[in-house]
N, C-alpha and C positions, 0 to 999 in steps of 0.2 A: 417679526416674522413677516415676512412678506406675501403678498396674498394668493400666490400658485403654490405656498407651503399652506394656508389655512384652508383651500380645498380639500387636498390631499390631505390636514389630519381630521377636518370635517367626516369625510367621506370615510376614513377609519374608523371615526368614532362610531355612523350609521350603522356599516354595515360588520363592522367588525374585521382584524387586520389580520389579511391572509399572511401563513406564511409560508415561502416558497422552498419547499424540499434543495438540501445544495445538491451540487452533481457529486457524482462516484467518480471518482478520478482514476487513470492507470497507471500506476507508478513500475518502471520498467527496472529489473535488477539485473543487470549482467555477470555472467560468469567467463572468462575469457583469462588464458595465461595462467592456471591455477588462484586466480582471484577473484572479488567480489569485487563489484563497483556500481551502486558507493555502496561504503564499508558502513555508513550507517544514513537510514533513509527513514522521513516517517508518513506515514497512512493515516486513515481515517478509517471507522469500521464502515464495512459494505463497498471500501474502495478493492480495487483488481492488482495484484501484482500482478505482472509479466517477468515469470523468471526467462531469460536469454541466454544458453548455453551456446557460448562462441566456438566452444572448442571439440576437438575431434573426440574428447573421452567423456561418459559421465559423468553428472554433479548430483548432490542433492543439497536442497535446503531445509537441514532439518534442526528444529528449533529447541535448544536445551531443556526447556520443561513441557516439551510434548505438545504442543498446540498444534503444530504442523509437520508434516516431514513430505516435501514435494522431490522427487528424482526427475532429472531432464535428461535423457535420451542425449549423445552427440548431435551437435548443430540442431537441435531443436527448442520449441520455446513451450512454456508450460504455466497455463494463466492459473489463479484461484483468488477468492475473495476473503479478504480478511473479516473476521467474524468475531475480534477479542481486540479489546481496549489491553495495553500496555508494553512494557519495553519486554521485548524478545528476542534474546540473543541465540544467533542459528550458525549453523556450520556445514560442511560438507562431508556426509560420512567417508566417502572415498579419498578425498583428500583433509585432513581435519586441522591444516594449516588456514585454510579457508575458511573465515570469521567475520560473521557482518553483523549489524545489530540492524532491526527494523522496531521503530518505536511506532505504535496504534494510538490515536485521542478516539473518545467516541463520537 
């Protein structure tokens, strides 16, 4: 170990080893062309989707066992924060060709 490492775990050991909250991430999902992109994306809980409705009609992203059901207005975008750890597979009621999957870690 070299000795600008034996400060730094000196000084751990003093005072005790903060730890640093990570950041909240925005993971952006587009709707455009009757499609999802990407078709499968994953989050973190407390991170932000930005769903992105490219197109002239609405969408929804609504999630087969009920955890979320976000609708987006044409050409508008529609944020929310993920709140559930696991794989969630969601679709677009208006169009139900439209299938994405968004996998959550905690």
């Amino acid at each position: 170990m070299r000795s600008g490492n034996n400060l730094a775990v000196v000084t751990a050991l003093m005072f005790g080893a903060i730890a640093v909250p990570a950041q909240a991430a925005t993971i952006q999902v587009v709707m455009q062309n009757l499609e999802v992109s990407p078709a499968e994306v994953s989050a973190r809980v407390g991170d932000t989707v930005e769903w992105i409705n490219k197109d002239v009609f609405a969408h929804t992203a609504t999630a087969r066992n009920g955890d979320f059901d976000v609708t987006m207005p044409p050409k508008k975008t529609v944020t929310s924060v993920v709140t559930k750890a696991g794989t969630v597979e969601y679709y677009c009621r208006y169009h139900p060709n439209m299938k994405a999957v968004l996998k959550v870690a905690p």
